[in-house]
Structure formats: C-alpha cells, structure tokens
PyMOL commands that place a pseudoatom at each C-alpha (Angstrom):
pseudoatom trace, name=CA, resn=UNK, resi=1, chain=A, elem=C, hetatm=0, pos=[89.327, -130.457, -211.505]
pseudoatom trace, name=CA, resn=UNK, resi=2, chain=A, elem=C, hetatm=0, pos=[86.923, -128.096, -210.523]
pseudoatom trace, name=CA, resn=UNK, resi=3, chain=A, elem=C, hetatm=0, pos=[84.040, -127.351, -213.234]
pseudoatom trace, name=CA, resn=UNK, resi=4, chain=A, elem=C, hetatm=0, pos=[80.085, -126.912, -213.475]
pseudoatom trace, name=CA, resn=UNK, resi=5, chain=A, elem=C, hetatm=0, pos=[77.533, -129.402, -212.567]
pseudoatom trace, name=CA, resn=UNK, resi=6, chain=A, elem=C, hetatm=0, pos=[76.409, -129.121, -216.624]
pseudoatom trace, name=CA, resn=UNK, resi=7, chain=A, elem=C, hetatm=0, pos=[80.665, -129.697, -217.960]
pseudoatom trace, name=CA, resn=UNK, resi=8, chain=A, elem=C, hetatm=0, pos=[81.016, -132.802, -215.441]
pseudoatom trace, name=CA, resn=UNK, resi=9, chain=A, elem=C, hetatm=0, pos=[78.436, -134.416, -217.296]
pseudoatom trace, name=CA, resn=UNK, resi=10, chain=A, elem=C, hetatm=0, pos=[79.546, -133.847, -220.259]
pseudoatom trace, name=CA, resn=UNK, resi=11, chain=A, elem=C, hetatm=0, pos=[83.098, -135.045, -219.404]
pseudoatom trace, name=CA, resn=UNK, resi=12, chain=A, elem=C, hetatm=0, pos=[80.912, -138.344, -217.297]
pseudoatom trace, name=CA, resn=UNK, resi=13, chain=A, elem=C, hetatm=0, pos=[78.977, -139.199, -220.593]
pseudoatom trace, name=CA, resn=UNK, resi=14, chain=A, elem=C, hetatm=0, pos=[81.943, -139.171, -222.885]
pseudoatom trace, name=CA, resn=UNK, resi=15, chain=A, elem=C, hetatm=0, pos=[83.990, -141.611, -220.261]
pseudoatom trace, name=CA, resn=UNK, resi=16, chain=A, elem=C, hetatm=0, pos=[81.167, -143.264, -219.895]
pseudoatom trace, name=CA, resn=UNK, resi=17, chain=A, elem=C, hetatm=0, pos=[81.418, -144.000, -224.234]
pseudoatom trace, name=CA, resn=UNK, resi=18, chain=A, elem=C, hetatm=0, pos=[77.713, -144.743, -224.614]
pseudoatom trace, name=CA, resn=UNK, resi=19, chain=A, elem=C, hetatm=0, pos=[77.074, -146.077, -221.088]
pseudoatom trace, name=CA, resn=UNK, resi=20, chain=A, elem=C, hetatm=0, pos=[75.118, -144.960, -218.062]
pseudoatom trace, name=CA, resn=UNK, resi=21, chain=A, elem=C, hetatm=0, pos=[76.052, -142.166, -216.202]
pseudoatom trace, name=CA, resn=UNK, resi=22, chain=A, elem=C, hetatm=0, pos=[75.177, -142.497, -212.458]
pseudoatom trace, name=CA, resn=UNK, resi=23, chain=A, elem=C, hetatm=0, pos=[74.834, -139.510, -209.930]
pseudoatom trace, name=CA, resn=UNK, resi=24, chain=A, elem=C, hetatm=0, pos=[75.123, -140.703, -206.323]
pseudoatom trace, name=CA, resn=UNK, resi=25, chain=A, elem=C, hetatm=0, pos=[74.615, -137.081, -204.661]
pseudoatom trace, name=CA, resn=UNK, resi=26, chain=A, elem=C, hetatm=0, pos=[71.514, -135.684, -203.657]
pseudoatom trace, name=CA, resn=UNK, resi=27, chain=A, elem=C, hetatm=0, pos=[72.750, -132.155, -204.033]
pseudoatom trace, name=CA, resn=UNK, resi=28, chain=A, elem=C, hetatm=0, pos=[74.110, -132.794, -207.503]
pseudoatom trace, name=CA, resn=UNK, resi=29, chain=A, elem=C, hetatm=0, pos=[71.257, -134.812, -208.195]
pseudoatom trace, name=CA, resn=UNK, resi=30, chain=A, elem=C, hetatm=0, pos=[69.609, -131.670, -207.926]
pseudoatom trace, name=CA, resn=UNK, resi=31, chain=A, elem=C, hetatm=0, pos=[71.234, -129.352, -209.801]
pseudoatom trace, name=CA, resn=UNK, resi=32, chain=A, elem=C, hetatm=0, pos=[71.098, -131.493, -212.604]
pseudoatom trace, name=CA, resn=UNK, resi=33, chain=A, elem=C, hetatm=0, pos=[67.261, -131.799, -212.046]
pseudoatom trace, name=CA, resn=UNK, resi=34, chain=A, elem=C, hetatm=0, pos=[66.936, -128.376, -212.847]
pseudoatom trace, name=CA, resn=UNK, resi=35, chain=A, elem=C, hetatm=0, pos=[69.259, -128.610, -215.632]
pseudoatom trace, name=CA, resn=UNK, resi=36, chain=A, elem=C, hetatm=0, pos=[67.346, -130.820, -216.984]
pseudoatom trace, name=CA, resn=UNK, resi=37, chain=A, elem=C, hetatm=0, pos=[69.978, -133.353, -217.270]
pseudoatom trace, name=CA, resn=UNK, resi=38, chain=A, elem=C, hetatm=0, pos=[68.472, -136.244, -215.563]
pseudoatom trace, name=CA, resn=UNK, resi=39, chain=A, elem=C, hetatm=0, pos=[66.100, -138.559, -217.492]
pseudoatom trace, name=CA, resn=UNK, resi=40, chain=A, elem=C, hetatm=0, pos=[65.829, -141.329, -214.983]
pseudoatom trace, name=CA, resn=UNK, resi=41, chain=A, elem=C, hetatm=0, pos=[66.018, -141.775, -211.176]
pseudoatom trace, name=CA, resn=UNK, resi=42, chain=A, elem=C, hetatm=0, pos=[66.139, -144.596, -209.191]
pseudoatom trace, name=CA, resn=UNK, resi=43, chain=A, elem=C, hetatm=0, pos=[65.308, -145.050, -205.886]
pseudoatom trace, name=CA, resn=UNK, resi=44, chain=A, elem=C, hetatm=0, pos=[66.548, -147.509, -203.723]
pseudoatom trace, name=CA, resn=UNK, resi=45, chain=A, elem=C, hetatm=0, pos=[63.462, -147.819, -200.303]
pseudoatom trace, name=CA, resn=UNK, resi=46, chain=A, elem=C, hetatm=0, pos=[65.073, -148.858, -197.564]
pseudoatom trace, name=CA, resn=UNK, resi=47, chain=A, elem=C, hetatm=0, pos=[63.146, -149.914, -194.289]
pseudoatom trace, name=CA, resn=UNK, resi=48, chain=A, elem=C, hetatm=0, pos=[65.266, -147.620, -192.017]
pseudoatom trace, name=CA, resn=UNK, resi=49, chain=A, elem=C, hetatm=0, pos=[64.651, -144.355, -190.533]
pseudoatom trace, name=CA, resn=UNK, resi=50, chain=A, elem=C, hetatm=0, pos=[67.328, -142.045, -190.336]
pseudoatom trace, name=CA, resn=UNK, resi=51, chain=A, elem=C, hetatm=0, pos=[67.954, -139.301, -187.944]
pseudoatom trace, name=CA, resn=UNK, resi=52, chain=A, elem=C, hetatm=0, pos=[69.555, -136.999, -189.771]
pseudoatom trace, name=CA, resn=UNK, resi=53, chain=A, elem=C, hetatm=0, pos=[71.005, -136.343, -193.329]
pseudoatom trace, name=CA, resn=UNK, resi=54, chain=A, elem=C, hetatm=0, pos=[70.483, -134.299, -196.686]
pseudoatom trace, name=CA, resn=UNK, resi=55, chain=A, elem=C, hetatm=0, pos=[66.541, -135.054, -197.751]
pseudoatom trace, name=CA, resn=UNK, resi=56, chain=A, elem=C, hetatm=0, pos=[67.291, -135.963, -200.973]
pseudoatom trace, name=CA, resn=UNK, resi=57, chain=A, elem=C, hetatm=0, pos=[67.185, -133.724, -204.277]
pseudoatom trace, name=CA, resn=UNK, resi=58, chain=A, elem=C, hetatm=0, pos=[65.947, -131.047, -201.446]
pseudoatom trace, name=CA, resn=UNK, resi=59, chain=A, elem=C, hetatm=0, pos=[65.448, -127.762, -203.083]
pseudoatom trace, name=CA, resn=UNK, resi=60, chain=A, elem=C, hetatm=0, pos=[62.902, -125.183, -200.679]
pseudoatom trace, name=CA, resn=UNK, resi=61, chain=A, elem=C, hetatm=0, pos=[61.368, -123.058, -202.143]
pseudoatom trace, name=CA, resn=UNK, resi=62, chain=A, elem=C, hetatm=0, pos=[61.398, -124.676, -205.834]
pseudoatom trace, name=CA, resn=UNK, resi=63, chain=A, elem=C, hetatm=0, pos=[59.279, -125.376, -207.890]
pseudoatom trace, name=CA, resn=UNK, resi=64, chain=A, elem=C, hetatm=0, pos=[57.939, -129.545, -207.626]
pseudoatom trace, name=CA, resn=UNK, resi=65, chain=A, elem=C, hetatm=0, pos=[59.465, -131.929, -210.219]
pseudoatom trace, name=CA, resn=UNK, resi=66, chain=A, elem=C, hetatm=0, pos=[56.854, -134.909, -210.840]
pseudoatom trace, name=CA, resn=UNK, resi=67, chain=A, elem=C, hetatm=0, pos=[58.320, -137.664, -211.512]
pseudoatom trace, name=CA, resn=UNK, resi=68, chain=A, elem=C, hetatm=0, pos=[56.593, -140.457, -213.776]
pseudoatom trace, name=CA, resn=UNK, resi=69, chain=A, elem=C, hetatm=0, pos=[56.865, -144.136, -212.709]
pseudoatom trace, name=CA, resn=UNK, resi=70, chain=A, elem=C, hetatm=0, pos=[58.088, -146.614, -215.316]
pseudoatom trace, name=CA, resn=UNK, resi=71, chain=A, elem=C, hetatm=0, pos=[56.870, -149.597, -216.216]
pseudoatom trace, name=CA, resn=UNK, resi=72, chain=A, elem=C, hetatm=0, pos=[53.376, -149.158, -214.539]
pseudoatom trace, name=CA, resn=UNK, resi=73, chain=A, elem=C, hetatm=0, pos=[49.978, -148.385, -216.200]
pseudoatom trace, name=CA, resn=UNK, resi=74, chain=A, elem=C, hetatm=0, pos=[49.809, -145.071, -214.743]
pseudoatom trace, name=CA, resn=UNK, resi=75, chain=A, elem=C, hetatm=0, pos=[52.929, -143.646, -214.548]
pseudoatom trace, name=CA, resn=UNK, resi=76, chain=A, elem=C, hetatm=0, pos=[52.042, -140.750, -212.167]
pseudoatom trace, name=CA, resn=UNK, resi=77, chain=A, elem=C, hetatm=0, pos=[50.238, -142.620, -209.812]
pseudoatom trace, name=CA, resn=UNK, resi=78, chain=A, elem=C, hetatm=0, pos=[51.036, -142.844, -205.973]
pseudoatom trace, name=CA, resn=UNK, resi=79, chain=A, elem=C, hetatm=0, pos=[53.588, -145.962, -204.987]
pseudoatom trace, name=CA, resn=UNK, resi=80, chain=A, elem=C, hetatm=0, pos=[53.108, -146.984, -200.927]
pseudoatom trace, name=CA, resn=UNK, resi=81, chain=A, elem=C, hetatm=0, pos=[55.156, -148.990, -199.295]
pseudoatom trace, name=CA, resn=UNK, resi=82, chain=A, elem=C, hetatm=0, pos=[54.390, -150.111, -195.425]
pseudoatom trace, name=CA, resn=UNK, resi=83, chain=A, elem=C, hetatm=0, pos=[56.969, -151.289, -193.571]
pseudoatom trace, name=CA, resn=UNK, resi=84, chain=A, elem=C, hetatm=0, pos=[56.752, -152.692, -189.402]
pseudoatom trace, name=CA, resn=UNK, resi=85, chain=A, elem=C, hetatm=0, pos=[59.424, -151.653, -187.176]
pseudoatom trace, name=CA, resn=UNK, resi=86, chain=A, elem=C, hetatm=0, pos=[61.539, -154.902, -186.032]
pseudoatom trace, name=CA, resn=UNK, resi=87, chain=A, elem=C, hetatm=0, pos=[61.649, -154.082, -182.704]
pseudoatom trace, name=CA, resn=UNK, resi=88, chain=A, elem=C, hetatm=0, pos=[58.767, -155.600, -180.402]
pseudoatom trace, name=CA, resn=UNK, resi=89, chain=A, elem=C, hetatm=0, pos=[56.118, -152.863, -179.432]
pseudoatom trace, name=CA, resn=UNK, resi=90, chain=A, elem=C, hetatm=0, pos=[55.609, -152.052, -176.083]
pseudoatom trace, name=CA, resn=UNK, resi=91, chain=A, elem=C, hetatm=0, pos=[51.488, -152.334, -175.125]
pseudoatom trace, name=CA, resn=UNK, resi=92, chain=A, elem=C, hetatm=0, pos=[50.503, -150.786, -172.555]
pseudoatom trace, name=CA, resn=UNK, resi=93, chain=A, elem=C, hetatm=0, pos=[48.154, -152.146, -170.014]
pseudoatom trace, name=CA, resn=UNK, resi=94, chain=A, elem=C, hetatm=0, pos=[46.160, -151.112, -167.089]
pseudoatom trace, name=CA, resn=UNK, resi=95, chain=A, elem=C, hetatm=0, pos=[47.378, -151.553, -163.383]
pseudoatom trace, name=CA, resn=UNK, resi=96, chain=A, elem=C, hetatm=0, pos=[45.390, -152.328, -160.661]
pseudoatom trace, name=CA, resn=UNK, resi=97, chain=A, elem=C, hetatm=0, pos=[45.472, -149.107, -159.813]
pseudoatom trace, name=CA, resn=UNK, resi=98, chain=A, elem=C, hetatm=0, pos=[43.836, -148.256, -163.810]
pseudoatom trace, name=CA, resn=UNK, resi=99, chain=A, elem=C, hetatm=0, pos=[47.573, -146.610, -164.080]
pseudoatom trace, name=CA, resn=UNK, resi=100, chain=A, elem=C, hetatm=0, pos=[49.119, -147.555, -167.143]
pseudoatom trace, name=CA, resn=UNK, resi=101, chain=A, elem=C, hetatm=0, pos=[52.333, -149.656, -167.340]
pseudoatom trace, name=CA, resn=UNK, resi=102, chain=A, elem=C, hetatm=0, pos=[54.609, -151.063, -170.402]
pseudoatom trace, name=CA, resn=UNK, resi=103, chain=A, elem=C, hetatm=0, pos=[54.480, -154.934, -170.912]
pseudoatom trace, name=CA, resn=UNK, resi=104, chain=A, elem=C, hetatm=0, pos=[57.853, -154.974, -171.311]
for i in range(1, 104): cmd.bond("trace and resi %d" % i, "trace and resi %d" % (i + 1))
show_as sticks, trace
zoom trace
C-alpha cells in the first residue's frame, strides 16, 4: 500500500481502535512533526556512540521544534545525562626522556 505520511496515520489510529500509535522512523517521525501529528516523543538514551546513521527527526534547514519535557517542573528546561566510556583510559606519562608514552 503506498499512501501519505498524513493517510497512514489515519489508517494506524483506526487499527490501533483507541490505542497508541507508535512511529519507529526517524524520517517519518519527521514528517509527521511537521504535520503536526505527533503529540508525544519518547526517547530512549542509550550510552553508545554510533558511527554512523540517520540523526534522528533530522530536517536542515527547518525551522527548530521545542519540545516540552513531561512530568518535570519546567518542562522546557535542559535534561543532561553524563555517561563514562567502559573502556579503561589510556594516561599518558612522561619517559625518562620527558617523551610521552601510554600506560597501557
């Protein structure tokens, strides 16, 4: 079935008989942004960084959507999350030669 962005939820939301619909494309995601036809995102943080991939609900060139945090005091208000990479850093130290050197 091939149809608009705007018809397949339509079509979602009257399978879905009163439950949630959920989007699990970040280019869909963001058509329907701009549609207007998302009222709630949620965002799964992961502590992984990954190489490559589609940034997600990227639009260049758009205009920013701000998105308001539920549940929290102020909903608009920055969230930051810290996370340590698992793998043991690698210190450098001085030689006896005042060269520098892993301590691996």
């Amino acid at each position: 079935m091939n149809c608009d962005p705007a018809d397949a939820v339509r079509i979602g939301l009257k399978a879905a008989d009163g439950k949630n619909l959920e989007v699990l494309s970040p280019t869909i995601g963001r058509q329907l942004l701009d549609l207007g036809l998302i009222d709630e995102i949620d965002l799964h943080i992961m502590p992984v960084i990954l190489g490559q991939g589609i940034r997600l609900y990227d639009n260049p060139g758009s205009e920013p959507i701000n998105l308001h945090h539920i549940g929290q005091n102020d909903p608009t208000a920055t969230i930051n999350v810290r996370y340590r990479p698992t793998t043991t850093a690698k210190i450098p130290t001085r030689t006896g030669a005042g060269q520098l050197s892993d301590s691996s």
